[in-house]
Structures are given as C-alpha cells and as structure tokens.
N, C-alpha and C positions, 0 to 999 in steps of 0.2 A: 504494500500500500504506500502510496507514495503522497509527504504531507506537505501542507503549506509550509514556508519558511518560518521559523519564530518571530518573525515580526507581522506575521496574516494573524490576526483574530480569527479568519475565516476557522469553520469546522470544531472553533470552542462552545460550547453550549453550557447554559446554566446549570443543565442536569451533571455535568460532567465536573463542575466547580460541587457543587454539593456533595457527589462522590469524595471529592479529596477534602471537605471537611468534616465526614462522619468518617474518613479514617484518620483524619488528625485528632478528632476528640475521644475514638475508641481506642486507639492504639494497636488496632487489628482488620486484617482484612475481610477476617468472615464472620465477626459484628457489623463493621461497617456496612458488607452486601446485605446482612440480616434486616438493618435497619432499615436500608434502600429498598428494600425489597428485589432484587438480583441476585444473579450466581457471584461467587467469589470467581469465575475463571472472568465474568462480564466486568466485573466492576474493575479489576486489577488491568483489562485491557483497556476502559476507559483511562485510567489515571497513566498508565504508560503513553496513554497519546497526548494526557494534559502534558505529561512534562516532557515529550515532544515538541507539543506546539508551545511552550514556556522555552524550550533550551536549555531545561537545567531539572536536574531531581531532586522532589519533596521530600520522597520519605525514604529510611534506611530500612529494608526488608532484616530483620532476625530471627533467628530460632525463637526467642523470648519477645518477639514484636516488636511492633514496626514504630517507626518516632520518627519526626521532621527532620529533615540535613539543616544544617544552617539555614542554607538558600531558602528552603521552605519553609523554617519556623517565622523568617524576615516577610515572606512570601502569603504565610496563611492569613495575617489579619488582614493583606488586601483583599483575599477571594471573599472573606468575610463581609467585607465593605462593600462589594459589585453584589454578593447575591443578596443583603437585608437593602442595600437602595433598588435594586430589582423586585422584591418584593412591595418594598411602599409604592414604586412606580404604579404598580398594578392593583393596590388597593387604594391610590388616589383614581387611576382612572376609573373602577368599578363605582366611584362614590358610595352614596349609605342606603339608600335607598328609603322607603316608609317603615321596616321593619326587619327581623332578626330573619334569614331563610336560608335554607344548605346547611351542609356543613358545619358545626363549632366544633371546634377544638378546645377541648374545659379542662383544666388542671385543678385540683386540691390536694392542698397538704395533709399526709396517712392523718394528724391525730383530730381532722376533722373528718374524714371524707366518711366514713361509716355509721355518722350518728346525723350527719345534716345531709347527704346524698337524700335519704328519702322525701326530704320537706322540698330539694330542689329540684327533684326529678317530678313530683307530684306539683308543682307551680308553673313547672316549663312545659309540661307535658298539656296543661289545659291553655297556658296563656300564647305558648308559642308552638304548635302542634307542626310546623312546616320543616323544624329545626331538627337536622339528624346532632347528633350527639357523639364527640369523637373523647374519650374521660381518660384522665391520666393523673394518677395520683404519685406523685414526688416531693421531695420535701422542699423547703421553700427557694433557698439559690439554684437549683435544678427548674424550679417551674417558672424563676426568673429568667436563667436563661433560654428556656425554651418559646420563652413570651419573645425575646430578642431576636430569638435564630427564626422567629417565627413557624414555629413547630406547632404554638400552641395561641389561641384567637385571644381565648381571656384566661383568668386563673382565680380562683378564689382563695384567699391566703391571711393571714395576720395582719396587719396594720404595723409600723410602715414597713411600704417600699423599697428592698436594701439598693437597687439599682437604680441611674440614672435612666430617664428613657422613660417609663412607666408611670401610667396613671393609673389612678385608682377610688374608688369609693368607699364611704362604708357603707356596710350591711346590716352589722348586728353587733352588741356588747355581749360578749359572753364570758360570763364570772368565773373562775377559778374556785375548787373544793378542795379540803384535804383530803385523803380517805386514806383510814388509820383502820388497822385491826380494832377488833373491841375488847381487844385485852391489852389494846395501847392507852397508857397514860391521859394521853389529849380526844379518845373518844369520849369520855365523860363530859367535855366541855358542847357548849352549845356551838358557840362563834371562837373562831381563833384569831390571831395578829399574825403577821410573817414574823414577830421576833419569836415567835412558836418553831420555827421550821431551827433555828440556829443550833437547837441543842439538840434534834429530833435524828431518828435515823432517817436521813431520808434517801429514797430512790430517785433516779435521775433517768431520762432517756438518753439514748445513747448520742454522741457529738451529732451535729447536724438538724436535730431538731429545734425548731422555734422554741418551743415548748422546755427545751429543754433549758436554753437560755433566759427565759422568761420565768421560769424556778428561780433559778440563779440569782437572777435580777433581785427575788425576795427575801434572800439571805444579806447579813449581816458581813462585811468584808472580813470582817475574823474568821466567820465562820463557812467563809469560800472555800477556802482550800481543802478543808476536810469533806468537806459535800462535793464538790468538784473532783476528786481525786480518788476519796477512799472506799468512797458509798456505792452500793451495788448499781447496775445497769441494767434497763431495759431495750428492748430494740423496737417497741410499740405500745400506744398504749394500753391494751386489750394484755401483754405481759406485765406490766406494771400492774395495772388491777391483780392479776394472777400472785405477783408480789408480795402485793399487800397482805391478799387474801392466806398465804402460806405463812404470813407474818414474819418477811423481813425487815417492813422498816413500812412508812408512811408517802404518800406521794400528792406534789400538787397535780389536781386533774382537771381538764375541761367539766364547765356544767355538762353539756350535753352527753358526757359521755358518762355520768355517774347520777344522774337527778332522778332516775330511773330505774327501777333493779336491783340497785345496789344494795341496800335492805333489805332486799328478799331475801339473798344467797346465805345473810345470817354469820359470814365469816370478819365483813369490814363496814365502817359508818363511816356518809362522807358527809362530813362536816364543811358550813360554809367559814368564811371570813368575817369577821365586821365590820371591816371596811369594805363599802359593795362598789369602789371603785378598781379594788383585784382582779386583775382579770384579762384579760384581751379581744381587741376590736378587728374582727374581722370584715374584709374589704374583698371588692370584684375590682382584680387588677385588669388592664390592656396596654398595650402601647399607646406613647404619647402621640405617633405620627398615625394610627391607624382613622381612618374619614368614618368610619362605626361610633366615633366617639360621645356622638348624641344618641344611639340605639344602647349602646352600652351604661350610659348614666341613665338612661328609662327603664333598662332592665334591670339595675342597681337599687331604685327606686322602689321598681315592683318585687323584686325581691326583698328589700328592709321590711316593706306593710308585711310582705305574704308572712315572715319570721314571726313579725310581732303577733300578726292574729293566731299563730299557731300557737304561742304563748312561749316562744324562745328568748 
C-alpha cells in the first residue's frame, strides 16, 4: 500500500486519532480494540498507518505493554486537542434542539448509583420516553474525564466540579449517617458531631472515592493520620455496611443508602448528625462548551422537584 507523504493529512481520519488515544490511556493493545470495538490485528494496522502518515512512532510495543516514545507522549495531547475540538465542532453545528432525544451517555458515581438509579430511571422514563440511555458508573475523576474525552453527555456526581471545562447543577442535598454496630459505644446516642468520628474506629473507602475524602474532611487533623492510614478499607459501599454489620468499626454513609433497611437486619443503627448541614450536594454535570446546555439545566431542574416529591 502505498501512502501519502507525512506532510498529506490526506487518509488520517478521526477514527484512527481515537485508536491511538485509547491505546495511550490503556497501555494495551487488546483493551484499546476492546474499547473501540475492533480486532487487535485492525486497530494495530490503523495506528501503524497513523505513525506512517505522522513520520514518527507513538508507542513502544513490550512484553509488559505498550507506552508512548517520547515523540508520542509530546504528540498525544495534540491528537487530544483535534478530536475534543472535532467533537464541539459537531455539537455546535447539531444545536439543542426543543428537547432531550437519542442517545445519552449518563455516568454516576458506584456510592450513589444503586440507591438513586431507580428515582432516575423512573423520572426519565415518563418525562423523556425518546431518550435511549447509555449508564456508566465510575468514580468521580474517571467520569470527569470521560465528560472531557467526551465519552460521556452528562454525569451525575458530588458537588464540586474537580475539573476545568465542566458545568454543573445541583440536584439534591443529601445528608450523611453514621452507622455503628449496636454494640458500639455511639449507637446509644441519638444525633452525633464529627468530633464523634476522631476517636471512633472508623472505616474508610478505599483511595478514589468522593466519599471517601469527604469522611476525611470530618475528622479532626490529629486525628487524620490514624483514620487515613491505619483503619480498615472498603472497596464499596454495600462492603462497608457488611463492615459495620461484622463489627469492625463505624462508617460515615450516604442517607440514601442506609435510611432504609438498615434496622431491619438488627446487626447496625445509622444514626444521623446534628448538624443537618453534613452531608453532600449532588449535581448533573456537562460540558461547558456542549449547545445542550439549556436542555441540560431543565432536566436539572426536573430532576431537583422529581427528588424532593419523592421525599429525598
């Protein structure tokens, strides 16, 4: 096959720029085809003709995986830059239209998605019936970026925004509980303070979670390092409850995810705060450049009422 010289753009395509950046961020070639959906023999002969029609080679193939050459790590944030300005290109020209149709692409973060997916599936499902539904639950810098690489249309997530680029609304205040064995100390109490958590055993999710920093947040700076360091780990919140319930130690938890049930099982009581300002404000992210951005604050909207009349 015989190709344009490195300086023809001719015969580069976008699809073949996305190729070389789902193997730049998986570090593999048969995730990257995984993702793309293509064979590894296809995708590998795409990215051979990119850095053909480039004149120079991205990635080092090894036994142990693949990573950018120099050239290409210098290389990768411009392919990045040509395929998100190609993307806004084409959600400026589509405009917004009167409403929400096709396609979404909806991210939420694991320690909500299992107790608010039903309130949101059951709102969208009567207000916007035209809407397919594409659901990806990641934690929160994974759903930011996927909002960027434009992976994903909007995201529902904590309040704030850790990246530049992204708007967002809120949705809903949602309080924080403890939930202690009932052979712990602080279940006899009604209402607790976070200076409660300082001396408490408590459980942590594992690095990465919002949730898990937002504990954190409620501890005493003395009493970081031994909470941060020494205190057992969960990897979701559905093990943390399991935790509790085996009575390792205490955990702060979403309302939603304990206001409920939690007293029946008869093993742990989740006790509120007294301050009902504990808590965290969840928001429906988007991009700032996406032209959706008045459909997306309407459906922001109809979401906050639909929350409140369900009594969240």
């Amino acid at each position: 096959m015989t190709l344009p010289s490195p300086r023809s753009l001719a015969g580069l395509t976008l699809r073949d720029l996305d190729y070389a950046l789902a193997v730049s961020r998986t570090g593999h070639f048969g995730r990257a085809a995984q993702i793309c959906g293509v064979s590894q023999p296809g995708l590998s002969e795409q990215i051979r003709k990119v850095e053909a029609l480039l004149g120079c080679t991205l990635f080092e193939r090894g036994r142990r995986g693949t990573r950018p050459t120099e050239r290409g790590a210098a290389l990768i944030p411009l392919i990045e830059r040509i395929v998100r300005d190609a993307h806004v290109l084409m959600e400026q020209a589509h405009g917004t239209g009167h409403d929400l149709t096709g396609t979404l692409a909806l991210g939420i973060i694991p320690t909500l998605a299992p107790y608010y997916m039903p309130t949101l599936l059951r709102h969208l499902r009567i207000s916007h019936p035209d809407i397919a539904l594409r659901l990806t639950e990641d934690r929160t810098a994974e759903l930011a970026r996927q909002l960027l690489d434009y992976t994903l249309d909007v995201a529902i997530a904590a309040l704030p925004v850790p990246e530049a680029g992204i708007t967002a609304a809120p949705l809903f205040f949602e309080p924080f509980r403890v939930l202690a064995p009932r052979t712990h100390p602080l279940a006899t109490k009604s209402a607790l303070s976070s200076a409660d958590l300082d001396n408490a055993d408590l459980i942590l999710l594992d690095p990465g979670h919002c949730l898990r920093d937002q504990t954190l947040s409620l501890c005493s700076p003395a009493a970081l390092p031994q909470a941060d360091l020494d205190g057992p780990v969960a990897t979701s919140v559905e093990m943390l409850r399991y935790m509790v319930d085996a009575g390792e130690g205490i955990a702060v938890m979403p309302a939603l995810a304990v206001d409920t049930g939690t007293d029946a099982r008869g093993f742990s009581r989740a006790i509120p705060f007294a301050s009902s300002e504990i808590g965290r404000t969840i928001g429906l992210w988007w991009r700032t450049t996406d032209p959706r951005m008045p459909l997306f604050e309407k459906l922001a909207r109809k979401l906050g009422m639909n929350t409140k009349k369900a009594g969240r």
